[in-house]
C-alpha positions in Angstrom: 28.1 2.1 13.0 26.3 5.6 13.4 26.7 7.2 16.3 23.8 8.4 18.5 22.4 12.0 18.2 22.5 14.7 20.5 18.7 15.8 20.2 19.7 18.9 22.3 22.3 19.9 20.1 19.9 18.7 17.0 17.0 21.0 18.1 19.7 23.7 18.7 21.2 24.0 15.3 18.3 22.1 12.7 16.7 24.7 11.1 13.5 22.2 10.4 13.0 22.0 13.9 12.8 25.7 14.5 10.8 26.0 11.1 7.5 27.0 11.7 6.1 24.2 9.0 8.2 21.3 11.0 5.0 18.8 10.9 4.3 19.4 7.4 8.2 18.8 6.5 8.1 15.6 8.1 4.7 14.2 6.8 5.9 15.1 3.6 9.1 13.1 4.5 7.4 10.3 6.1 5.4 10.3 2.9 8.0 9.8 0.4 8.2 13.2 -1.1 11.8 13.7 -2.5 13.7 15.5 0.5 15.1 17.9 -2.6 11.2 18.7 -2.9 11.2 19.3 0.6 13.9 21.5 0.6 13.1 23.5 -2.3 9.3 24.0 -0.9 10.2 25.1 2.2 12.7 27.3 1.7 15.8 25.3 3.2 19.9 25.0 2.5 19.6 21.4 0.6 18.3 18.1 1.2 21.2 16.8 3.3 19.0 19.4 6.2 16.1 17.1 5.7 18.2 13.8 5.6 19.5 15.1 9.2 16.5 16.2 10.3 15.1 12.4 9.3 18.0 10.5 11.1 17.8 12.4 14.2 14.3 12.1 15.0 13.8 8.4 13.5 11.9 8.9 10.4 13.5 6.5 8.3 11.5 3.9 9.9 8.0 5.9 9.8 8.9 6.3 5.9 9.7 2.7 5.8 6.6 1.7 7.5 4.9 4.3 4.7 5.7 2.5 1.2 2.3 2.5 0.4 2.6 6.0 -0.3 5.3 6.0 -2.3 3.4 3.3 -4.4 0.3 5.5 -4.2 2.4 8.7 -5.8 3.3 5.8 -8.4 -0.1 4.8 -9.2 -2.1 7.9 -9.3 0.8 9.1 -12.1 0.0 6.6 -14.5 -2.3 9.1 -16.4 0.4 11.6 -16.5 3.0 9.3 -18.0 3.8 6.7 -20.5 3.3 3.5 -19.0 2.7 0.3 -19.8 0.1 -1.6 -18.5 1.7 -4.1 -17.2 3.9 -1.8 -15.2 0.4 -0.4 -14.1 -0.5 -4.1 -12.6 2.7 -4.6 -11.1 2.4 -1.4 -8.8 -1.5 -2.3 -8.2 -0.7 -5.8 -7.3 2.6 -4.4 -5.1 0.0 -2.2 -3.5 -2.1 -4.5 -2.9 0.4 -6.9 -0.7 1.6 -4.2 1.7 -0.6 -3.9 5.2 -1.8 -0.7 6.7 1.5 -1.4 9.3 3.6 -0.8 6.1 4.7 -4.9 5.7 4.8 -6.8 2.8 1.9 -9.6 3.4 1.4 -12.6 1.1 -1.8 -13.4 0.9 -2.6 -17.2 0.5 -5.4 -19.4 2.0 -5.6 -22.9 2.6 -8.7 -24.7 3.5 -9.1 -28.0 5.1 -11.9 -30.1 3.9 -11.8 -32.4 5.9 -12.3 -29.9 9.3 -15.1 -28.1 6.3 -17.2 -31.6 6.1 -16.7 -31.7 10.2 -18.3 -28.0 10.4 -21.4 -29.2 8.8 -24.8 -30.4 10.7 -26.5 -33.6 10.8 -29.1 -32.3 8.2 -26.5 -30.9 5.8 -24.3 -33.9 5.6 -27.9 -35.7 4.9 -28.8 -33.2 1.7 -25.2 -34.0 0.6 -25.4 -37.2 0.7 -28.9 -37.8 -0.9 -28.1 -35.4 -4.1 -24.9 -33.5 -3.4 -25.8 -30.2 -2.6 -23.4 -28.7 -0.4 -24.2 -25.5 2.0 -23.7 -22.0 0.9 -21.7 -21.2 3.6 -18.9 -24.0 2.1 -19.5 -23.3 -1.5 -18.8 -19.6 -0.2 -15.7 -20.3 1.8 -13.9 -22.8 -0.6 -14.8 -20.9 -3.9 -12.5 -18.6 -5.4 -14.7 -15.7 -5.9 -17.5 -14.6 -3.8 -21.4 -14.8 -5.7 -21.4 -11.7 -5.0 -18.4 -10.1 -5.2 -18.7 -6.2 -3.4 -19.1 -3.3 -5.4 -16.1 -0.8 -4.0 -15.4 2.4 -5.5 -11.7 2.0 -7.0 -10.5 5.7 -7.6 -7.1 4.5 -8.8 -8.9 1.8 -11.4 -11.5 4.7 -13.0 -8.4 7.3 -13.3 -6.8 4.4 -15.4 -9.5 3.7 -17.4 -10.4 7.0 -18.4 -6.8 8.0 -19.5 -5.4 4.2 -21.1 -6.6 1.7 -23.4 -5.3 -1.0 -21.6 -4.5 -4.2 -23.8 -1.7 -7.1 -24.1 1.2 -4.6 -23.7 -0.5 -1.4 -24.9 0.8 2.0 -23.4 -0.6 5.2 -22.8 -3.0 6.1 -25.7 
């Protein structure tokens, strides 16, 4: 069991909180920058100052809530590093789970047909019943891809393809 912190004290004796970068120190803590980085850039003792610094004000839990930076730092160094692409797709796909609240979501969707079939009008039910023809907006809400599925620029996607010929278990070119 840790015993509580005497901020007084703390703010008396840290030398991050008298630093005259403090916010920048902590972002770069809170993003998942190595606290030896943050040490060595900023001129202080060692990393046990930031580790202090971080348990005293509560940003363990800010950095905890912040994985999808630490997954980001990951992904955007795939062009820098040998990797394979599978390990690639496993940090995408890790990415792609976690909520801007920093928590791990799985996302699954279940779809009731029957309440579907309820949803529909008089005259739709009609069309489907006389040739099958269902309405775009069920066809669209039960299919597994959209018709037309949104064009979004994917930084992360374009730095991978223009530094790895991705294949079954290929690695950096």
């Amino acid at each position: 069991m840790t015993r509580p912190v005497n901020l007084g004290r703390h703010k008396r004796t840290c030398s991050i909180c008298a630093h005259a970068r403090r916010a920048e120190i902590e972002a770069d803590f809170i993003s998942w920058r190595s606290p030896a980085a943050i040490a060595k850039a900023y001129k202080l003792s060692d990393r046990s100052s930031v580790y202090r610094h971080a348990h005293a004000l509560g940003l363990f839990s800010k950095r905890q809530r912040n994985v999808r930076a630490a997954l980001e730092r990951i992904i955007e160094q795939a062009g820098e590093v040998e990797v394979t692409a599978s390990a690639i797709v496993a940090a995408i796909q890790a990415y792609s789970k976690i909520n801007g609240a920093g928590q791990w979501v799985e996302r699954s969707e279940h779809v009731n047909l029957n309440e579907m079939f309820d949803r529909m009008t008089q005259q739709e039910l009609e069309v489907y019943a006389r040739d099958g023809t269902l309405p775009d907006w069920f066809t669209a809400t039960v299919s597994d891809r959209p018709e037309e599925p949104p064009q979004v620029a994917n930084p992360i996607y374009d730095r991978l393809a223009a530094t790895h010929t991705v294949s079954r278990g290929s690695q950096k070119r």
